[in-house]
FIBA-56047 format. One record per residue: chain; x, y, z of N, C-alpha, C in turn. Coordinates in Angstrom, 1 decimal. Layout:
REM FIBA-56047
REC  chain    n.c1    n.c2    n.c3   ca.c1   ca.c2   ca.c3    c.c1    c.c2    c.c3
REC      A       X       Y       Z       X       Y       Z       X       Y       Z
...
//
This chain:
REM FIBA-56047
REC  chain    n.c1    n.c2    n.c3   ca.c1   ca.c2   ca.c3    c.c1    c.c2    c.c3
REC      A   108.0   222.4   -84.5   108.7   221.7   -83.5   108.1   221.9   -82.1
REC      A   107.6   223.1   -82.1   106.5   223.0   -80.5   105.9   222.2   -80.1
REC      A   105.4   221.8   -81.5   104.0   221.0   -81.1   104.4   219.7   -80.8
REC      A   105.8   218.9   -80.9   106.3   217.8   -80.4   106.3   217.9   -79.3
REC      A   106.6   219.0   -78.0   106.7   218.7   -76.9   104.9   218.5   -76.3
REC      A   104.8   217.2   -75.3   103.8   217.0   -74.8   103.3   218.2   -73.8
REC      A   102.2   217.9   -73.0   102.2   219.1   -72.4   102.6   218.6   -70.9
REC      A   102.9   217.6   -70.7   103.6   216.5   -69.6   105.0   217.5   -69.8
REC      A   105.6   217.4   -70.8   106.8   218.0   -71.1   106.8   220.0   -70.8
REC      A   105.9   220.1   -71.1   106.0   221.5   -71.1   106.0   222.1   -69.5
REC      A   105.1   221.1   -68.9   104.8   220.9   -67.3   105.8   221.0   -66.7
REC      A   107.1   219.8   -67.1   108.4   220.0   -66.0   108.8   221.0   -66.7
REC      A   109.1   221.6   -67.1   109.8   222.8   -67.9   109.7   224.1   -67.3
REC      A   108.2   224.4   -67.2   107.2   225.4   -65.9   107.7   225.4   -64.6
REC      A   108.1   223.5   -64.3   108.5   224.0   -62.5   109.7   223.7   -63.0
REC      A   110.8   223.5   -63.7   111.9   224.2   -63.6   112.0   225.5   -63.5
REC      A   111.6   226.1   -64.3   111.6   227.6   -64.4   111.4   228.4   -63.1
REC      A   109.8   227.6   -62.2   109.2   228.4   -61.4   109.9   227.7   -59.9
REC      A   110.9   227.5   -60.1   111.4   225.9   -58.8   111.7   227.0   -57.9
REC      A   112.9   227.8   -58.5   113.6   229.0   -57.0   112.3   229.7   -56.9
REC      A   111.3   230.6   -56.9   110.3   230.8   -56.0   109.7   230.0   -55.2
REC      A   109.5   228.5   -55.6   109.0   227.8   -54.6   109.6   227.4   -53.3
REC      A   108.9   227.4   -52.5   109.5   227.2   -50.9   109.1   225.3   -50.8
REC      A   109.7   225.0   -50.2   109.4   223.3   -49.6   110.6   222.6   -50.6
REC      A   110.2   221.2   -50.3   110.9   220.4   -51.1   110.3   219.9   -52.6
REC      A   111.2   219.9   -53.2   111.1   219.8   -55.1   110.4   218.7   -54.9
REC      A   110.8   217.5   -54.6   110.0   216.1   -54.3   109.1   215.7   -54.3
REC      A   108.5   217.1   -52.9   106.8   217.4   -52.8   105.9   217.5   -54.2
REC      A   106.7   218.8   -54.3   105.9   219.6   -55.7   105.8   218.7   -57.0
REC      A   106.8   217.8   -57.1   107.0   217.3   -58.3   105.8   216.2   -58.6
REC      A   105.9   215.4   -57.1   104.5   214.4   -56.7   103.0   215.6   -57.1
REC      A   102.8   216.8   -56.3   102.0   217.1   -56.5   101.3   217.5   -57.9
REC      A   102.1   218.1   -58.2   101.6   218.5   -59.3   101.8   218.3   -60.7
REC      A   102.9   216.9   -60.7   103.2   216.3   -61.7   102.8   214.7   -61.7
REC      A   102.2   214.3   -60.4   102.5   213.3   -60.1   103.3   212.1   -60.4
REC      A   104.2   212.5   -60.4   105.6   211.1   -60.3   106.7   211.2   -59.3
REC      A   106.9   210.5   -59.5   108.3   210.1   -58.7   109.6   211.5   -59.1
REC      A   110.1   211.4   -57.9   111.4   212.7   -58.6   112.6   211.7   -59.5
REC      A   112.9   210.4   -59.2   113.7   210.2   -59.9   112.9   209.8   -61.5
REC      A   111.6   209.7   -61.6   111.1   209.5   -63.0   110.8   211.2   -63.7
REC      A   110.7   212.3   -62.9   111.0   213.2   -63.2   112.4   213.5   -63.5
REC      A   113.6   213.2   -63.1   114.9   213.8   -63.3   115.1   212.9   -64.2
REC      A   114.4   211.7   -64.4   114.7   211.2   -66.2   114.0   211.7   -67.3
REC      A   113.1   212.1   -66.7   112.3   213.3   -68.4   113.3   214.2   -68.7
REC      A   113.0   215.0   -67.8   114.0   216.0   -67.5   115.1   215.9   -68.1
REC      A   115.6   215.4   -67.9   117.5   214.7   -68.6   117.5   214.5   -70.2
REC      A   115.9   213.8   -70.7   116.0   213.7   -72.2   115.3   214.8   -73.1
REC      A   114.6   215.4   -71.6   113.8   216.6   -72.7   115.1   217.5   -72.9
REC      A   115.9   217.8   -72.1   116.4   219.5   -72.4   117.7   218.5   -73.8
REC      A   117.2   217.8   -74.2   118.2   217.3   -75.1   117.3   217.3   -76.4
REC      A   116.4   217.7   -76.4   115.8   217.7   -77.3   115.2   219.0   -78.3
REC      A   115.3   219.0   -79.4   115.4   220.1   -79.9   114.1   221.1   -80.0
REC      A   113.2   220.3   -79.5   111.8   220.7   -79.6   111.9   221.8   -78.3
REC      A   112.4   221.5   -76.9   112.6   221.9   -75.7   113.5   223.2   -75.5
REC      A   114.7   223.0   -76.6   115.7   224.2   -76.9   114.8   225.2   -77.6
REC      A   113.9   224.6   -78.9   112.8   225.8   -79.4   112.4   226.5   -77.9
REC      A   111.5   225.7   -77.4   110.1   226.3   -76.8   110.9   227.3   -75.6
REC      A   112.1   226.8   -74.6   112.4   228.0   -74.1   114.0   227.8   -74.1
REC      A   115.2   228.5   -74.8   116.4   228.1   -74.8   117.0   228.3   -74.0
REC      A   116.8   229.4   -73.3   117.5   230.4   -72.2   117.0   229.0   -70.7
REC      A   116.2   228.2   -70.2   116.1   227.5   -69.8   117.1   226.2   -69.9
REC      A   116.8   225.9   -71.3   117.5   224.4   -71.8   119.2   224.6   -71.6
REC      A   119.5   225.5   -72.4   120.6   225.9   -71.9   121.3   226.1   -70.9
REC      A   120.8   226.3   -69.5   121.0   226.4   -68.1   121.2   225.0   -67.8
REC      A   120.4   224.4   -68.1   120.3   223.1   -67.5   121.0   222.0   -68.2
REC      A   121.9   222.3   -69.3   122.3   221.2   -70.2   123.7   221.9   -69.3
REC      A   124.1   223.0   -69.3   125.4   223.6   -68.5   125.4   223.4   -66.9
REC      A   124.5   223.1   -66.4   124.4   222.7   -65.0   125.3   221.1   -65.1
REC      A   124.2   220.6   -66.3   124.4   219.1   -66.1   125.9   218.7   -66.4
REC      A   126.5   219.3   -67.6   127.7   219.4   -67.9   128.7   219.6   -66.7
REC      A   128.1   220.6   -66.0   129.5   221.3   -64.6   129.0   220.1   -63.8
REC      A   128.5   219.3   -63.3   128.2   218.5   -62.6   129.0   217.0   -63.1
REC      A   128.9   216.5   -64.5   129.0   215.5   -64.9   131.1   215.7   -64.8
REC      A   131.3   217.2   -64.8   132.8   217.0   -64.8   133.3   217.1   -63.8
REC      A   132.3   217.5   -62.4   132.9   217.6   -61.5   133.0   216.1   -60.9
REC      A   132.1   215.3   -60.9   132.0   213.7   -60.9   133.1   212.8   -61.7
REC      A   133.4   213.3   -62.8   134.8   213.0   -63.1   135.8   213.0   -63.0
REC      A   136.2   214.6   -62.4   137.5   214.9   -61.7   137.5   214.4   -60.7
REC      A   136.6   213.7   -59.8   136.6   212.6   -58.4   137.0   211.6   -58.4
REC      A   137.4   211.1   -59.5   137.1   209.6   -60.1   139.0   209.5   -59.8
REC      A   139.4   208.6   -58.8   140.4   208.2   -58.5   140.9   207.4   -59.9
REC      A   142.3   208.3   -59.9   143.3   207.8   -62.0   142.7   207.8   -63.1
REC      A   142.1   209.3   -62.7   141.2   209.8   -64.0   142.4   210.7   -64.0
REC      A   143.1   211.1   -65.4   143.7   211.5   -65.7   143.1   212.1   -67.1
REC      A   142.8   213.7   -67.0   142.4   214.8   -67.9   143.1   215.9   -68.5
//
């Protein structure tokens, strides 16, 4: 299953991990050394940690970020004027 993740993939994964030591803006870093766009980053991003190859290679990671996205996606819902939960 490792060997499915590219190393494009394994890349964002690295600066997720290494992001809180970094100083500056993510934006910067992400151009620099991934070269893309942050919103074409926050779309890898979004399908990799869904992917089982990504939960292999580091879970304690994937997991953080599939529970970020979760507390995020509900808090955007409880906003939602006659959303009733």
């Amino acid at each position: 299953m490792l060997g499915d993740l590219t190393e494009r993939d394994r890349a964002i994964l690295a600066l997720e991990v290494a992001w809180p030591r970094h100083s500056g803006a993510k934006e910067e870093i992400i151009r620099a050394q991934l070269g893309m766009s942050a919103a074409r980053y926050y779309q890898l991003l979004g399908r990799l940690i869904e992917s089982e190859s990504a939960l292999e290679y580091d879970p304690i990671l994937v997991r953080r970020l599939r529970r970020l996205r979760d507390s995020r996606a509900a808090r955007r819902t409880a906003r939602l004027p006659g959303f009733v939960g």
